[in-house]
C-alpha positions as CSV (number, residue, x, y, z in Angstrom):
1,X,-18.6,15.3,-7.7
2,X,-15.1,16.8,-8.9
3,X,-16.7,17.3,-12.5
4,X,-19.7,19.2,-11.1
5,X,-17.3,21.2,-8.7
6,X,-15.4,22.5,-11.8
7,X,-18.3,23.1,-13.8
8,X,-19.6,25.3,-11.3
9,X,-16.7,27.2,-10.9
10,X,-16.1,28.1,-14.7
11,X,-19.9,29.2,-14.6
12,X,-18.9,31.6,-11.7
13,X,-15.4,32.9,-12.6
14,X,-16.9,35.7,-15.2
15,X,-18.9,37.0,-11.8
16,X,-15.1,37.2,-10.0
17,X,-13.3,38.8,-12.9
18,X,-13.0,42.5,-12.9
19,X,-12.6,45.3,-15.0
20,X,-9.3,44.6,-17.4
21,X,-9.5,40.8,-16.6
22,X,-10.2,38.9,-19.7
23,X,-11.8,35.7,-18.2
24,X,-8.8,32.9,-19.0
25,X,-6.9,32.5,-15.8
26,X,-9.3,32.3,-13.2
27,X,-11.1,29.1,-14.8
28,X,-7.7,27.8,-15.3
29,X,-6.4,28.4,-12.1
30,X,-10.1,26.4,-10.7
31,X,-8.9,23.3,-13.3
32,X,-5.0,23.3,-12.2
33,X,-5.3,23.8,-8.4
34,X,-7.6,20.7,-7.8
35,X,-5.5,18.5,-10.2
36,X,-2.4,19.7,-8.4
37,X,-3.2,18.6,-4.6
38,X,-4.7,15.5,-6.2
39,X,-1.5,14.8,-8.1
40,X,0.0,15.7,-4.6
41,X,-1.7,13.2,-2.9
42,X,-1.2,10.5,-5.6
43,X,2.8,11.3,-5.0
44,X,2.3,11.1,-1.6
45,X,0.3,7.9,-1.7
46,X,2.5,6.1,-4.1
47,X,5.7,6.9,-2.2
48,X,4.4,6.3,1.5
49,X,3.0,3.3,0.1
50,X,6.4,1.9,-2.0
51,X,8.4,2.5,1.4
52,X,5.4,0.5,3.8
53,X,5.6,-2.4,1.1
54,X,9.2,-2.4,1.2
55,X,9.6,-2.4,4.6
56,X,7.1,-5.2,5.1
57,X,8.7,-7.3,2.7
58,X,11.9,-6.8,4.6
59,X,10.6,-7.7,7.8
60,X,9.6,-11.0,6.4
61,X,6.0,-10.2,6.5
62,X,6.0,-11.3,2.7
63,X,8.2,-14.3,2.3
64,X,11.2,-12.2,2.2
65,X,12.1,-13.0,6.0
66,X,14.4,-15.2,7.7
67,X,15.0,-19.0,6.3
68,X,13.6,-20.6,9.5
69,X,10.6,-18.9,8.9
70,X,9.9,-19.6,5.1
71,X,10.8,-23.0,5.8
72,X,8.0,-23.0,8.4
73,X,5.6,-21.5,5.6
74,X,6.7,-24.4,3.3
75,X,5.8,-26.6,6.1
76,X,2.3,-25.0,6.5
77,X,1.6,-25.0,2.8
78,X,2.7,-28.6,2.8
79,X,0.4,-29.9,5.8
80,X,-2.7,-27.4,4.3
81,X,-2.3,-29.1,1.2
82,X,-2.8,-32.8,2.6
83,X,0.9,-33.6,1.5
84,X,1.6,-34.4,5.4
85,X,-0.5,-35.7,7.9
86,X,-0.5,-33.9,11.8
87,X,2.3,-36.2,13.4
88,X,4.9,-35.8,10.7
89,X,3.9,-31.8,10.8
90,X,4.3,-31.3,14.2
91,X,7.6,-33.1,14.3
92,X,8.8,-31.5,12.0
93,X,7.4,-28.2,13.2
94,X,9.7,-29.1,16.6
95,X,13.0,-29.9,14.6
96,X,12.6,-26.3,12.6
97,X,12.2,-24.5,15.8
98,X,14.4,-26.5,18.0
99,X,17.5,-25.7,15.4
100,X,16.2,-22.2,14.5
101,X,18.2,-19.4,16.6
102,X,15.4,-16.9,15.9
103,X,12.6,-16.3,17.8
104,X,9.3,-17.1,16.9
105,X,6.5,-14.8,14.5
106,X,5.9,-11.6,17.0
107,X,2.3,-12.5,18.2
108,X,2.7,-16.6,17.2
C-alpha cells in the first residue's frame, strides 16, 4: 500500500509543478515526508516501549521483583514441574508468606 501510494504520487507531481519548477523536489519531498513520520513513530514506539518494559521489569512483573516473590515463582515452577507434591507446596507456600513482610501479587 505505501509502495503504490508513492508511485502515484511521483506519477502526479509533474501535474503540480509549475512554470520554473524542474520536477526534483516535489517527488522527493512525497518519498521523505512519509519515511519521516514513519521513522517518527518507530522512535516513538521504541522509546515508549523501552520505558513500559523497564518499568515492568521493576515492578517485578518480570522476575526482577521482590525476593518473597521470586521465591514463590521458584516454588510454582518446582510444584508444576512434579518436583513437589500439593502438601509440601502448600506448606511451604504458608512459611514464604507467613515470613514475607510484603503483601501479596496485586489481584492474587
Amino acid at each position: 500500500m505505501f509502495t503504490s501510494a508513492v508511485l502515484a504520487s511521483a506519477a502526479l507531481a509533474p501535474a503540480f509543478m509549475g512554470p520554473g519548477m524542474h520536477g526534483g523536489g516535489f517527488v522527493w519531498l512525497f518519498l521523505l515526508v512519509p519515511l519521516f513520520f514513519l521513522a517518527l513513530f518507530a522512535v516513538l514506539f521504541a522509546t515508549v516501549g523501552r520505558r513500559w518494559r523497564r518499568a515492568a521489569w521493576a515492578s517485578g512483573r518480570f522476575g526482577g521483583g521482590l525476593p518473597g516473590h521470586r521465591a514463590e515463582a521458584t516454588l510454582a515452577e518446582r510444584f508444576a514441574q512434579g518436583d513437589i507434591d500439593e502438601v509440601e507446596y502448600r506448606a511451604r507456600l504458608e512459611v514464604l508468606r507467613a515470613n514475607n513482610p510484603t503483601p501479596p501479587y496485586p489481584g492474587h
